[in-house]
N, C-alpha and C positions, 0 to 999 in steps of 0.2 A: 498798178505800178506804185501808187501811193502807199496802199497796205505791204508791199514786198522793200520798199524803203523803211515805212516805222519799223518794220519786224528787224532789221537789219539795225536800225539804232536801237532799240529791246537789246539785243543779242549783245551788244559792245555795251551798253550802260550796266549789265551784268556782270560781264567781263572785267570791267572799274571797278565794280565793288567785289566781289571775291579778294581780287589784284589787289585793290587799295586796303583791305583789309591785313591783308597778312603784312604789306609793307607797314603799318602800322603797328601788328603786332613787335616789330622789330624796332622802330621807334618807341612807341608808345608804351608796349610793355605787353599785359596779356591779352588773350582774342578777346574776352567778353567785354573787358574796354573797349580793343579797339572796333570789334561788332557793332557797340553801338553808337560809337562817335560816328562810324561812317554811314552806319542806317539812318542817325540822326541826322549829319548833315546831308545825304541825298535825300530826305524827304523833307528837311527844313528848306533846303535850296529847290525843288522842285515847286514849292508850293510858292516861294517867292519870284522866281522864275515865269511861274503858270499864270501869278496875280500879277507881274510888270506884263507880260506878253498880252495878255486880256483885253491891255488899255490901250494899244497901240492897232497897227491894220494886218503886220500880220504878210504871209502868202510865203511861195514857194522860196523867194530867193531871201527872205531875213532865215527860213529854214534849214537852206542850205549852209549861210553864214554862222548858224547854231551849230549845225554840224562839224562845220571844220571847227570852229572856236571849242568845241569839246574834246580834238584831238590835237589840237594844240595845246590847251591843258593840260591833258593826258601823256602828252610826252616832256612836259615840264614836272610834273608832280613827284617823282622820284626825285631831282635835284632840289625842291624844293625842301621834302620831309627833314632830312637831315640839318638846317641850321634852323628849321621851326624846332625840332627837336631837342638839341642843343642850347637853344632858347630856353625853351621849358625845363630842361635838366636844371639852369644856371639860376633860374628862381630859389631853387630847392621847393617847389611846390609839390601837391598830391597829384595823384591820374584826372581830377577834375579841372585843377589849372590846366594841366597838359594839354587834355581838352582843349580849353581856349587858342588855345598856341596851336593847334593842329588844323580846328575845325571851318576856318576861312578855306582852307587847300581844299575842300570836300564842297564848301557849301557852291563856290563860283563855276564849278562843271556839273553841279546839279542842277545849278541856277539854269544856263544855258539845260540844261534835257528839260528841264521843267516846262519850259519856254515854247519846245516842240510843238507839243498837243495843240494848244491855239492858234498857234501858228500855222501848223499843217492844215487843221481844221477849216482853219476861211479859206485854205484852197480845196476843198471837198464841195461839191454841190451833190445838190438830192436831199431827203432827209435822211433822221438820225446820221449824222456825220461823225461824230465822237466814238458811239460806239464801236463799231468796225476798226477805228485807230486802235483805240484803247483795248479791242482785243488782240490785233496783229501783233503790238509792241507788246504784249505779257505772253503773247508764245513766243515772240524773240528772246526776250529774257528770260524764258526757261530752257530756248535752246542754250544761250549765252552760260547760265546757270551749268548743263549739264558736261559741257564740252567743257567749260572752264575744270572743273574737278574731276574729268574723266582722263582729257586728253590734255588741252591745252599745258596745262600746268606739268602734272608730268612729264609731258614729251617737249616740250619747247621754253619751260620759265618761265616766271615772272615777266622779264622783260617779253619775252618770244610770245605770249598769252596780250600782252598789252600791244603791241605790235597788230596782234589779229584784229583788236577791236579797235584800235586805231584806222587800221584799212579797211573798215565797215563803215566809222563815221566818215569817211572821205568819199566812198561809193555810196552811200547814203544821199552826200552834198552833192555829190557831181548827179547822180542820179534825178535830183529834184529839180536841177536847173535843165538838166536834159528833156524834162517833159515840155510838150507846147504850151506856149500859154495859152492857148484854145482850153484846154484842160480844165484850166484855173477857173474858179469864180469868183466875183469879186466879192468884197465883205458885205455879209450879208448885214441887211438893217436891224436896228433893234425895233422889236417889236411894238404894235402902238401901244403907244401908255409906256413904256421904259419897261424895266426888269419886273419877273413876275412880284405880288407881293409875298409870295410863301418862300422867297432866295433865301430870306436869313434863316428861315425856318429848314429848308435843306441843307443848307450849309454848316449850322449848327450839328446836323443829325453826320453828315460826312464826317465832320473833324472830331466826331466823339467813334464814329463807328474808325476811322483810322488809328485812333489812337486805340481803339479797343483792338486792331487785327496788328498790328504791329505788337502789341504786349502779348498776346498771343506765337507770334511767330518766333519770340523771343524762349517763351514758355515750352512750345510744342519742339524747339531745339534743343535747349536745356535736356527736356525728357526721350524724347531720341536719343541725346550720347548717351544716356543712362542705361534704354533701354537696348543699345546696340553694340552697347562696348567699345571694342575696341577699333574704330571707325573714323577715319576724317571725312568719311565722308554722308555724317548726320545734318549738316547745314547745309552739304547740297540735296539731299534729298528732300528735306525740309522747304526748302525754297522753291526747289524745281514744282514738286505737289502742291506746293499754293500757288504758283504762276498758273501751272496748267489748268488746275481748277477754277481760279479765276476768271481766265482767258475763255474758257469753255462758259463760266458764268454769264459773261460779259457779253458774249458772242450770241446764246442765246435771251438773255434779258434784253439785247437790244428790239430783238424779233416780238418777244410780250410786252417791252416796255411802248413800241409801235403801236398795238392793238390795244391795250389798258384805255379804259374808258376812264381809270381812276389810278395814275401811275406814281400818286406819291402814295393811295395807299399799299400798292407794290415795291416801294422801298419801305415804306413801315414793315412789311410781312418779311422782308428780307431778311432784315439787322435783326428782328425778333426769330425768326428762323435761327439765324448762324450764331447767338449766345446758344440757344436752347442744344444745335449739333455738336456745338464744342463741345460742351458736358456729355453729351451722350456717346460720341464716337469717343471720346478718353477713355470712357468705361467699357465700352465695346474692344476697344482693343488689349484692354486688361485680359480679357479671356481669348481673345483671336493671337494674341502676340507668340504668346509660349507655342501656339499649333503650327507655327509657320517655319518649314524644316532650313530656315537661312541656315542655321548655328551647326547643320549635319555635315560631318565631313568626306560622308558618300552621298548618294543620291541626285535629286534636281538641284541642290545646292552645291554640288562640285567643280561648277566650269564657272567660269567671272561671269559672263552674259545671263548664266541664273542669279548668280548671288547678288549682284547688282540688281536685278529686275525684282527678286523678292526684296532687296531692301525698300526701294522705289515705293513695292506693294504698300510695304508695313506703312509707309509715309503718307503714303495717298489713306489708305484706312485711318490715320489719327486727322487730317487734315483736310483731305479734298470736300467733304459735303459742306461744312462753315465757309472755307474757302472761296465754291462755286457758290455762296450765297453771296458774301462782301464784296466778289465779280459781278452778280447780277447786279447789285446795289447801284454802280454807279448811274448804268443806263438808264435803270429808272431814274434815276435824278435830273441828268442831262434832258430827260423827256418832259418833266415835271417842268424843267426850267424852259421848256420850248425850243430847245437844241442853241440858244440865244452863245456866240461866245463869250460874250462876254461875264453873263452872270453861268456859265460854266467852268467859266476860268478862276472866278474867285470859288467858286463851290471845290473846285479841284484845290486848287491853293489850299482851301480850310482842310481839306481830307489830308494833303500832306501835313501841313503844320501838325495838324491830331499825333499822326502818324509817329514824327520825328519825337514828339513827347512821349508817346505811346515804347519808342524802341529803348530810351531809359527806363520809361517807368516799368516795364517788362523785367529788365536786366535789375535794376539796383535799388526798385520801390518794394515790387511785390512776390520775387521769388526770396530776398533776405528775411523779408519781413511776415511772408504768409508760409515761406514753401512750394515745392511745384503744383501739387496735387489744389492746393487752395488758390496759387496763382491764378492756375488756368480758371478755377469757376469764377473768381475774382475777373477776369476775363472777359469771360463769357457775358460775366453781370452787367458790365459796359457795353457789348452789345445789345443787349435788349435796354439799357437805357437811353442806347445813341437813338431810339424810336421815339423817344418822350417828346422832342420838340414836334412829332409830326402830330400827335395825335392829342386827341381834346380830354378833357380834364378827366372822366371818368373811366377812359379807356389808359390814361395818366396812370391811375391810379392801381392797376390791373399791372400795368406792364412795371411799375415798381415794385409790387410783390412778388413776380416773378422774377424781379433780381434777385429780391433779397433771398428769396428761395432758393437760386442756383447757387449764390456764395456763401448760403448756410449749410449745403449739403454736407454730409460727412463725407472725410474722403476716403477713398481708397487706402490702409495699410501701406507701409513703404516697400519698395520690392524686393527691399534684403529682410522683411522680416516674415516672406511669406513661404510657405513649405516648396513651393517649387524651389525657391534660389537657396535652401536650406539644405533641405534632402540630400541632395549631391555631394554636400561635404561632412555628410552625417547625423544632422541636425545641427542644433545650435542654439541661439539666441540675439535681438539684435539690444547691445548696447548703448548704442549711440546714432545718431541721424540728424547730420543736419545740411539744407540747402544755402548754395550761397551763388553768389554773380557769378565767380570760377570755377568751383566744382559743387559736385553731391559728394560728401562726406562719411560713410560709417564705418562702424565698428562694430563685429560678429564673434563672438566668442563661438567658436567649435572643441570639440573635443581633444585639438592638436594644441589648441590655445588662441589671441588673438589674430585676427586677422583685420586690418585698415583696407578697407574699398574707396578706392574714389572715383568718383564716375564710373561705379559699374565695376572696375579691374580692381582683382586683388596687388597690392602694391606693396604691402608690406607688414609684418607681424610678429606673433614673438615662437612662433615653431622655427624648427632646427634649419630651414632652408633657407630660413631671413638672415642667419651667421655672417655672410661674405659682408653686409654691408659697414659691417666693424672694420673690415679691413681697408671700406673706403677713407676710414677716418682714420686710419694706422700709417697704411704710406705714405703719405707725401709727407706727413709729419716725421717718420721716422729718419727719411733722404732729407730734410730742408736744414741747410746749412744750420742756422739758429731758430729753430722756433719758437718765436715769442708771440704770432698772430697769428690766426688762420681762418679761412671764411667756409663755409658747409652750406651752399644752394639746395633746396629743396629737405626739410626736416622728415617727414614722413613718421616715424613712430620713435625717430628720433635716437636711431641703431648709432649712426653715422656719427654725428654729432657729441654722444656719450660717448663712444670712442676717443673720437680726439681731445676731447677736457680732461682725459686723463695724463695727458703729455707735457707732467710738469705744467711751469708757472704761465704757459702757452694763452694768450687770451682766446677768446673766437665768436666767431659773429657769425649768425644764421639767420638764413632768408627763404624766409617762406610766403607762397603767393596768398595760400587759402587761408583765411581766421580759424575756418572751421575746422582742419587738421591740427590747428593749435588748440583748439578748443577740446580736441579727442586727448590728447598728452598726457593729463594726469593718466587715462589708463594704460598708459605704456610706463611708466612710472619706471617698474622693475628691468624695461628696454634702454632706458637713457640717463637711469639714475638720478633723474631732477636737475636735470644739468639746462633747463630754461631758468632755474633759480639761482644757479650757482654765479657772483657777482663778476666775474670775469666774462661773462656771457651777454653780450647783445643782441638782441632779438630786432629783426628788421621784416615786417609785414610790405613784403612788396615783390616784384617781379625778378628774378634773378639778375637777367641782361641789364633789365632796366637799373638795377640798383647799382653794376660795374659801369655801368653809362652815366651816372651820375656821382658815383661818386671817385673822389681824389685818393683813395690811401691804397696802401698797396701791405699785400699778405705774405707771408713766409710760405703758406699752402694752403690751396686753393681745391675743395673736393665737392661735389657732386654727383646727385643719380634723378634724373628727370625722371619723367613718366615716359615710356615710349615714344619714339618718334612720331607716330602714326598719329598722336594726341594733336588736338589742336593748339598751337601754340609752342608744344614742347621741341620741335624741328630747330627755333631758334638757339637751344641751348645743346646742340650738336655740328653746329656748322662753321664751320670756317673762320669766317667773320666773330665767332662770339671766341672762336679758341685764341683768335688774335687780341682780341680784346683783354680777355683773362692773363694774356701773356704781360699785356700790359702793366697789369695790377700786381703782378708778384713781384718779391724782391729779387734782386740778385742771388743767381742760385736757388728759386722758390721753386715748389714743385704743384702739378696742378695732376691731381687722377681724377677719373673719367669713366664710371660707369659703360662699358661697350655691350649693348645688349643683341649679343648672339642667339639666343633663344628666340627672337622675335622677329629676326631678319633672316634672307636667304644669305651663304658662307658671298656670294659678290656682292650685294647689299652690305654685312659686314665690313666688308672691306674697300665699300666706299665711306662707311661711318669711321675708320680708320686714318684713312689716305686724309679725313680733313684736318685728324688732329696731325699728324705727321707733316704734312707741308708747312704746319706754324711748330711743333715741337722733332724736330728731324730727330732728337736723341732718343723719341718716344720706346718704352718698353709696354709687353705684353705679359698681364700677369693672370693668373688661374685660381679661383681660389673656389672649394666646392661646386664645380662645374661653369662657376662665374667670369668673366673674362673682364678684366679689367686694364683700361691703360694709363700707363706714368709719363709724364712728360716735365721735363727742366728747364727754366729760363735761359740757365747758362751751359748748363750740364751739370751730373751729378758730382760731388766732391763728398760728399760723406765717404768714409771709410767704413771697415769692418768693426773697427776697433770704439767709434760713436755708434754705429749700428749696436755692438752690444752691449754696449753701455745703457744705450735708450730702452734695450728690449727687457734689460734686467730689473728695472724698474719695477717695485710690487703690482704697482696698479696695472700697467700695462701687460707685463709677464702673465697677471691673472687670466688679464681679457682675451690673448693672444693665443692662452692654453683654450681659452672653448673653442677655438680653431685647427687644434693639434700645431699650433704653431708653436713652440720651446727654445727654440736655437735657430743658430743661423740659418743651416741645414733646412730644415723647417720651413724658414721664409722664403730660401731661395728654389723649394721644390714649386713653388708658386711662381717662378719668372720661365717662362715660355719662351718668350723669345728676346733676344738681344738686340741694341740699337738697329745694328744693320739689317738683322733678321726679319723684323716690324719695315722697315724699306722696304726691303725686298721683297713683301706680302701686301704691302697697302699701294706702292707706288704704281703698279699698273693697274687702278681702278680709278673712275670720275670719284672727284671730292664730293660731297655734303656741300652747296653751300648756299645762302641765303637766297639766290636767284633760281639756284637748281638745287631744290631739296626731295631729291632723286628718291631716298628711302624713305618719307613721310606716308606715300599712297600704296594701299595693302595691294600686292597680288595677289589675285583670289582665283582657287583657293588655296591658303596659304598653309602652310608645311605647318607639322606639329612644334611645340617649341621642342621636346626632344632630338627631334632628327633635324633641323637645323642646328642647334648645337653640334650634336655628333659630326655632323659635314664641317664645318666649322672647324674642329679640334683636330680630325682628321686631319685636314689641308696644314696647322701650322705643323701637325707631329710629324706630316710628311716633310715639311720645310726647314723642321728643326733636327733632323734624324742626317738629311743633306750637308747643313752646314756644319755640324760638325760643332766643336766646344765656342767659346765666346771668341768675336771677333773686333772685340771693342777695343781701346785703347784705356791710360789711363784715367782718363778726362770722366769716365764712367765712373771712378772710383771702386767703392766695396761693388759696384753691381757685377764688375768683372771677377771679380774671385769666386763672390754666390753663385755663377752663372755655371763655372768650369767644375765648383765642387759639385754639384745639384744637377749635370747632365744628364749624366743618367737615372740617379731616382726620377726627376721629373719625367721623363722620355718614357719609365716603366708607368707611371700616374697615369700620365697620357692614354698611355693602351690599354691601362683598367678599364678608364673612364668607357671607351669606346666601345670595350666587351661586353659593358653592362646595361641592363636590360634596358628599354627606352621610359620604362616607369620610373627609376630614378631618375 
């Protein structure tokens, strides 16, 4: 009954941290901040937690009282973020103040989980009593892990997911008072003579091996998205493969750590085992990855319950063996220490504290500064030197050179520069590479021309398919009553951006998350025409949302193209909540366009990613521009005419840019408007919105349509919708968009049905 309780608070203390994370991302800005603020503070509060409970007596019902007091928490902490938030915005601080401001919310309900283990523990009788816990609660937390990303979140929200693991800690608490106290045994004594003398000596070894598995699990996600694409679901498989492995460690170390005539030198062999498997399964799956038919869009890869179970695979191959050693680790120590709670409680304590430093210095020490491939041996090295405190000088001396040996290895070549990820688009060469907290970064010259990767996904480049995002920077400038400001989220090779500095005396400000995509710039040079030097240009390193959440001024037009929804993080700058916000920041009359990525979603999915702009922008239009679907929306509604539309467009600079588009005249621009205010209504309004609590289109269905034939459905359903209604049904209030609409009917209506005839390779 005891182990089907921890397993049940395992499972909801998972559930919080996925949950508290992505709320985070929406405060705090991007995942890989908010990833480690909250791994930071659940293992900084667990350990403080584990070291108060230690010193006290402990038993079923302070257990129960942990329980509830963590679900109580947990339905406060959404009301909380938001005026911590707010707080932090009002500083004008970086994401590391922010931090400060955030991370009391995370560390007081970790405090309480931390608190559990000794607690439950003095009511366990029999030996080894820790480990049985400590393995039941890390298969809960892999269940908690898997459901969270699989089901939970999808199918019920944010709130509906935190809900679930709310009614776990409650059955949890109720469950522990339910038992007899017959059950119970009381605190055990501490042994003769007080604590062993070798506590500091495993304690030390715990809080260097946690810090070393935390910088790794930080490392082994990083190269997951990279290696998986286009995936949210690389940190759950990440996670899940270290619980399970662990749990399975744990479960069996308890059973050798029982029989060990010599059990701390079975935690030495451990931590020196799991440095040495990290380096080796990294390299191991270097060549097993590419053979694993996930990426085949026939085969065992065709039904979601394979595609999922080979990603799981690929996870447990880069992870599970290190894993299930850092799991045996702990039992042997617990053993070492006599199962005593109380010098287990501080050993556990020291293993979090490790830990919580371990999941910054992961993120923002050693993948900036080393790379992933160097990170992880860097990693690894801290493993085998978490062994140093157990063992005597000359054995010391052995297991130093085997660090330094693991973190001198040569690494592995990067993946865009090796002929598998070449060959496919011709060959090539890699340009540019660099790792950062938020993304992997390059740049691949092919025979079409540049291409920018980030995490894996081509995003953007300077072949003829990258065109349309000129026109992100064209609209809303061209409708915004006066444009004298405008803001451009996300630079990428910096299409978008060059675009709009061409629009007249117009300032603009651009915000970009990654350093390292600004650091790729100069080679797009001839994409954006220098327009990061040009003095009207302000450049803002930081998170999109987060920078309209912090800051006061307001744009004449407002344009963006994220990375996919599916990206981690990127959901935020599709949703509802963020369209209202951006409504906020324009001027009167300002206009905001919107990358709508139809290629990547199913034609109902699109037109949930729709329906969210449209409830904050009712006027929104639907525009087309080489197979790209793009949507407009107005603060007030449009009031430009024809007569400033051609004014703006005759412009040299502009007319230039607008010609590699075949756009020339009005004609022209308005074979690109799809659909009209009401039209966009009456295609988006019967679908669930996009929105921060249900972000419905983030998590892939697998397996997922090509992007050609989702487009094609796509385009299909509005030509069917536009061919219905017939010429513009807007009023004046639309301005020029009602004349471009009525003259442009039918050429666009014939575009449309090109499109749809044409093969699925273009």
């Amino acid at each position: 009954m005891l182990l089907f309780i921890y397993f049940l608070s395992g499972a909801a203390g998972l559930v919080y941290e996925v949950v508290w994370t992505r709320l985070l991302v929406l405060r705090f800005g991007n995942t890989a901040w908010a990833a480690s603020v909250v791994l930071a503070g659940f293992m900084g509060g667990m350990g403080l937690g584990s070291w108060l409970a230690a010193r006290g007596r402990g038993g079923l019902r302070l257990y129960a009282a942990l329980e509830v007091g963590i679900a109580a928490w947990a339905l406060l902490l959404p009301a909380l973020l938001p005026p911590l938030g707010a707080a932090a915005a009002a500083t004008g601080g970086g994401p590391a103040l922010h931090a400060l401001f955030v991370l009391p919310a995370i560390l007081v309900p970790a405090a309480f989980m931390g608190a559990t283990l000794p607690a439950l523990g003095r009511a366990v009788t029999g030996r080894s009593r820790f480990g049985p816990l400590y393995a039941a609660n890390l298969a809960g937390a892999v269940a908690g892990t898997l459901a969270t990303a699989l089901a939970l979140i999808p199918r019920l929200g944010l709130r509906g997911a935190s809900l679930c693991a709310l009614a776990a800690n409650l059955a949890a608490g109720v469950g522990a008072l339910l038992i007899r106290p017959a059950a119970s045994a009381p605190p055990a004594p501490a042994p003769a003579g007080g604590l062993p003398p070798r506590a500091g000596r495993v304690a030390a070894a715990l809080a260097l091996s946690g810090l070393a598995a935390l910088a790794l699990q930080v490392i082994w996600t990083r190269r997951l998205v990279v290696a998986l694409g286009l995936t949210t679901y690389a940190f759950a498989a990440q996670v899940a493969a270290y619980l399970l492995a662990a749990a399975a460690g744990a479960a069996l170390g308890t059973r050798a750590a029982a029989r060990a005539r010599a059990p701390e030198r079975l935690l030495l062999l451990c931590l020196v085992a799991a440095g040495g498997a990290a380096v080796l399964m990294a390299r191991v799956s270097e060549v097993v990855f590419p053979a694993l038919p996930i990426d085949e869009p026939a085969g065992v890869a065709s039904s979601w319950t394979a595609w999922v179970g080979f990603l799981f695979l690929r996870a447990l191959l880069l992870v599970a063996p290190p894993a299930f050693l850092f799991g045996a680790a702990f039992p042997a120590a617990s053993r070492v220490l006599r199962e005593d709670p109380t010098a287990v409680g501080r050993a556990y304590g020291a293993n979090s504290a490790g830990a919580a430093a371990g999941a910054f210095a992961g993120g923002f020490l050693l993948i900036p500064s080393l790379g992933v491939e160097r990170a992880l041996q860097a990693g690894a090295a801290l493993a085998v030197l978490a062994a140093l405190p157990l063992a005597r000088p000359l054995a010391g001396l052995a297991l130093a050179a085997l660090a330094a040996l693991l973190a001198a290895l040569p690494p592995p070549p990067p993946a865009m520069a090796r002929e598998s990820f070449l060959a496919p688009r011709g060959g090539g060469r890699l340009l540019f590479h660099r790792e950062g907290p938020t993304a992997s970064v390059a740049v691949v010259e092919v025979p079409a021309g540049r291409l920018l990767y980030i995490d894996g996904f081509l995003s953007s480049g300077t072949s003829v398919h990258a065109l349309y995002m000129r026109m992100l920077g064209h609209l809303p400038l061209l409708f915004a009553p006066e444009p004298r400001r405008a803001l451009v989220i996300a630079f990428g090779t910096g299409s978008t951006a060059g675009s709009a500095a061409l629009h007249g005396g117009a300032g603009l400000d651009v915000v970009e998350l990654s350093p390292e995509v600004l650091e790729a710039a100069p080679l797009f040079a001839a994409v954006h025409g220098g327009v990061l030097d040009d003095p009207r240009t302000r450049l803002h390193v930081d998170d999109g949302r987060r920078y309209l959440e912090a800051s006061r001024e307001r744009w004449d037009a407002i344009t963006l193209e994220p990375l996919l929804p599916c990206f981690p993080g990127a959901i935020a700058l599709y949703s509802r909540e963020f369209y209202a916000l951006a409504r906020e920041r324009l001027t009167r009359g300002g206009a905001l366009c919107q990358w709508l990525p139809a290629q990547a979603q199913s034609a109902d999915e699109t037109r949930s990613l729709a329906r969210a702009f449209v409830d904050v922008f009712p006027g929104a239009t639907v525009w087309q521009y080489m197979g790209t679907l793009l949507l407009l929306g107005f603060r007030d509604g449009c009031t430009v005419g024809t007569a400033q539309l051609r004014e703006r467009m005759v412009r040299p600079a502009v007319a230039a840019d607008l010609a590699r588009l075949d756009v020339r005249d009005l004609g022209g621009l308005g074979i690109g408007l799809v659909l009209d205010a009401p039209g966009t209504r009456a295609w988006a309004l019967g679908a669930p919105p996009v929105t921060d609590d249900r972000p419905l289109v983030e998590f892939f269905r697998i397996p997922k349509a090509p992007f050609a034939r989702n487009l094609r459905e796509t385009l299909a359903r509005l030509e069917a919708l536009r061919a219905s209604r017939g010429a513009y049904a807007g009023g004046e209030a639309e301005g020029g968009l009602s004349i471009l609409y009525r003259a442009t009917f039918e050429p666009a209506q014939a575009e449309l049905r090109q499109l749809l005839k044409e093969p699925e390779e273009r």
